[in-house]
Structures are given as C-alpha cells and as structure tokens.
C-alpha positions, -999 to 999 in steps of 0.1 A, spaced: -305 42 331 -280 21 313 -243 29 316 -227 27 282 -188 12 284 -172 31 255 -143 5 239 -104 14 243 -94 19 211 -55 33 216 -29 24 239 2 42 248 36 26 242 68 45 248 43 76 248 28 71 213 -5 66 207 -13 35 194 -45 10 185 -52 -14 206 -38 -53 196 -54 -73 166 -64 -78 134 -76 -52 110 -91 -60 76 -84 -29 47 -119 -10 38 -120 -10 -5 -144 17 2 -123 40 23 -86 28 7 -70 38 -22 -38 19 -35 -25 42 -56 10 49 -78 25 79 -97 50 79 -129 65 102 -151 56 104 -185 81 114 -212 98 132 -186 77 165 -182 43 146 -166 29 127 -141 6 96 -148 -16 87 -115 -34 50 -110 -44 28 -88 -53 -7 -80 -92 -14 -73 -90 -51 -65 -71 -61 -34 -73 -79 -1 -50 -64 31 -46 -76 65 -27 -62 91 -22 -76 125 -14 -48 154 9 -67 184 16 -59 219 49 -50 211 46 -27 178 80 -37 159 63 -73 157 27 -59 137 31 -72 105 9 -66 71 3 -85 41 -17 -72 8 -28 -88 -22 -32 -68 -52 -54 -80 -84 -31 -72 -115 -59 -67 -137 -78 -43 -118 -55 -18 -125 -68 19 -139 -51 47 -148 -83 64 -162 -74 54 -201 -85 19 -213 -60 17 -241 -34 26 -216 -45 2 -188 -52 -28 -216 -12 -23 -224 3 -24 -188 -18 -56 -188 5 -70 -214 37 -92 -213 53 -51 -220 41 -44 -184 26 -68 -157 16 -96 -179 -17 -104 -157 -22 -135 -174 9 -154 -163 15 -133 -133 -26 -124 -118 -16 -113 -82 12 -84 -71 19 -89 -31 38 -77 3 45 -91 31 61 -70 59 92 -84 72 106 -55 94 85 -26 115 103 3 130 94 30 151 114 64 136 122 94 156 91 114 152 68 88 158 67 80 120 73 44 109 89 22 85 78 -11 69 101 -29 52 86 -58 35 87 -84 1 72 -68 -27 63 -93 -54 56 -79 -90 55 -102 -121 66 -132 -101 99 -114 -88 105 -105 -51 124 -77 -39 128 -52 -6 101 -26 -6 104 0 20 72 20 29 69 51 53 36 49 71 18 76 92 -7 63 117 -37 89 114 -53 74 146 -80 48 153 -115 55 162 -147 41 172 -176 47 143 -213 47 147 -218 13 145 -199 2 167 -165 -8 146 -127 1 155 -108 12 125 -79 27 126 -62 51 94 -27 55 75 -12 69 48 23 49 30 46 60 5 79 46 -11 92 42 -43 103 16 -65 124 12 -98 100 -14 -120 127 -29 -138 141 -43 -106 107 -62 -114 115 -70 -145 93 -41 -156 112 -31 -180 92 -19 -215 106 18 -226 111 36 -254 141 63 -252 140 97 -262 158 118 -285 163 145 -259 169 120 -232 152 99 -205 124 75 -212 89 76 -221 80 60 -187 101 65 -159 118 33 -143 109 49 -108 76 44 -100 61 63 -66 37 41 -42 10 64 -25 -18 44 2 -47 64 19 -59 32 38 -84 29 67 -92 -7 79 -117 -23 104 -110 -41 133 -122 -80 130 -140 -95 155 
C-alpha cells in the first residue's frame, strides 16, 4: 500500500486562511473580467474582456502579493457587434493606437473582516491612474489532477473620462447616454505554476 501525501494548499496568517506562497497564472476558462454601465440613465449595459493574461504572485507576508493583468482591447464584447465595433474606436478605447489596457498592484491590504484591498495602476488608452479593487479570497483547493488553484471575486469602480474616455452625448432630461462611472466585476480562479 502506498501512502498518498495530500499538498498543503492554505496557510494561516494572523488567523486567516490563506494559499500557500507562489505564483498563480489566471484560468480564461474559469475567469470572467467583466464591467457594468448605465445606459441613458435607466439601464445597465454588462461586457467583458475575453483576451487577457494575469499573474499573481502570493508572498510570505500577504501585504507584499502583488498582481498584474493584461487586457486585449479588442477582445472586448458586450453581446452587440455594432456596439462593440464603436468602443473600438478613437470615441472609446481606440484599440488601434492603444491595443493593451493593464494593472499593476502597487498596495495590498488586509481589511477588518478578512476582506482585501488592491490598490494598483490602471492603464486605459495610454493613461495611468489609481484603481482600487475589493477582492474576496473564495479559498484555494487541490483539483483532480493534481493542480492548486485558488478563487476570487474583485470589484471597483472607475469614472472613464479620468481615462480620457470621454465620448457622450447629453440628454434633454439630464445625464448622459453612457455613464462616466463604469463598475469593474472579476470572478477569477487561477492555477498554481510549477
């Protein structure tokens, strides 16, 4: 009979669970990068990003992880091809000039109910700015073939024209067509490397 040694996959700092140190590539099959805007005031307009490359590196102490993302511009996909051929534009993220959207992490904190926040440089059409994400670590397991990946969900919010996203059209009863705030939503799972 052959003892099995299962991995350790968590720790426990400051009592938190927590993954073990390393680096963890993002999963495109179990991530979603996702963002949410109004429309004309009364709607909201959901898309996401299909093209991107993430890395985030887990150290001993946790305020010194960081994470860095890459985003594809063009990939972008709102579920309307007219829609998403216009954000492509010089009116939105001009993709030609500007192909890649990116953050770095610059800051990690712990906050009081074991919740965190990531405070990193957000760079959209070739303008960098402070981008502050609330993360939720949903745990880290071992799956059936014998990977580590670990889960969590991020959320912020953004005003585009700090970007200089700035294409509107105003309304005659007020507000804008699209809304300058623009709401950041990432179901993520990523896989330990080797």
């Amino acid at each position: 009979m052959t003892d099995t040694v299962t991995p350790v996959t968590t720790r426990v700092v400051n009592g938190l669970t927590l993954p073990t140190t390393g680096t963890f590539v993002l999963d495109k099959s179990h991530t979603e990068v996702g963002f949410i805007v109004r429309h004309l005031m009364v709607s909201k307009v959901r898309g996401r990003f299909t093209d991107y490359e993430g890395t985030i590196v887990v150290a001993d102490d946790p305020s010194e992880s960081s994470v860095e993302v890459t985003i594809q511009a063009t990939s972008i996909n709102t579920n309307d091809e007219g829609r998403d051929n216009h954000v492509r534009t010089n009116d939105f993220l001009a993709v030609a000039e500007y192909p890649t959207l990116t953050f770095r992490s610059t800051k990690v904190e712990l906050g009081s109910k074991g919740d965190w926040r990531v405070t990193g440089d957000l760079t959209v059409r070739g303008v960098t700015r402070p981008a502050v994400l609330d993360v939720e670590f949903e745990g880290v397991i071992q799956d059936p073939w014998g990977n580590q990946r670990l889960g969590f969900t991020a959320s912020g919010e953004i005003d585009r024209n700090d970007f200089g996203v700035s294409f509107n059209a105003a309304l005659e009863t007020g507000g804008f067509v699209v809304s300058p705030k623009v709401k950041l939503e990432i179901e993520a799972e990523a896989v330990r490397q080797a």
